[in-house]
C-alpha positions as CSV (number, residue, x, y, z in Angstrom):
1,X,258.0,75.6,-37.2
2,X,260.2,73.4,-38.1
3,X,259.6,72.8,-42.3
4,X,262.2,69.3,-42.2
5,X,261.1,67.4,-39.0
6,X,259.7,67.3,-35.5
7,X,256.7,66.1,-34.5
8,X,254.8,69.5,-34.4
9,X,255.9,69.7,-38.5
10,X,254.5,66.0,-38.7
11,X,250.9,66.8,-37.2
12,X,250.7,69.9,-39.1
13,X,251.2,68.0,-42.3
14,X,248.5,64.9,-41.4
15,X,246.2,68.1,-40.1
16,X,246.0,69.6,-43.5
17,X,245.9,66.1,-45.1
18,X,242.8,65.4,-43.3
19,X,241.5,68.8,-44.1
20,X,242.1,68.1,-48.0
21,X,240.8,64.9,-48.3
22,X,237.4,66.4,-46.3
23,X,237.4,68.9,-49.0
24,X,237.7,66.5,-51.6
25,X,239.1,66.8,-55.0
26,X,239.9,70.6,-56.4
27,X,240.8,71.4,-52.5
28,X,242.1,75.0,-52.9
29,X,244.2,76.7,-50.7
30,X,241.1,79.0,-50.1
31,X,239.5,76.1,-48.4
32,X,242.4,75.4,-46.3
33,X,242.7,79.2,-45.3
34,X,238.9,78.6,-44.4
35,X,239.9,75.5,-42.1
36,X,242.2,78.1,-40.5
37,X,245.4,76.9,-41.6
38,X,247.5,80.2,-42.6
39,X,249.4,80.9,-45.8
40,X,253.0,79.9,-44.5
41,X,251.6,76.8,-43.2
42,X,250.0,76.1,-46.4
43,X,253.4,77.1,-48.9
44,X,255.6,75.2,-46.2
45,X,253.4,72.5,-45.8
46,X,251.0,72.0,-48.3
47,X,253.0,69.8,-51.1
48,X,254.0,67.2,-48.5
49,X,250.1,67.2,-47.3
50,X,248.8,66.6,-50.6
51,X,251.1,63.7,-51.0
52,X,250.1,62.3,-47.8
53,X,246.3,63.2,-48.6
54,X,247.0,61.1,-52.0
55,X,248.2,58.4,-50.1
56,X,245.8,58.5,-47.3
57,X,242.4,58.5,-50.0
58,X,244.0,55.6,-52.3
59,X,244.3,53.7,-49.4
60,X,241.1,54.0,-48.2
């Protein structure tokens, strides 16, 4: 995985933003683990997701 770029990176990081904002607010990383992402995903990922996932439910 590439944490910095590439496309793979990019629909990892929309992935998990979809997953958050399906959880709702107080998504854990428990509930992400439980939508199968895995722990390095979620450290290497999961602060650009919930950024996106901010983004993504304010625009709604």
């Amino acid at each position: 995985m590439q944490p910095n770029g590439g496309l793979s990176t990019r629909n990892k990081i929309i992935e998990m933003a979809e997953a958050m904002r399906s959880v709702g607010d107080g998504c854990t990383k428990d509930d992400l683990l439980l939508k199968g992402f895995t722990e390095r995903q979620i450290n290497i990922f999961g602060l650009k997701a919930t950024e996106l996932a901010t983004v993504m439910a304010s625009a709604a």
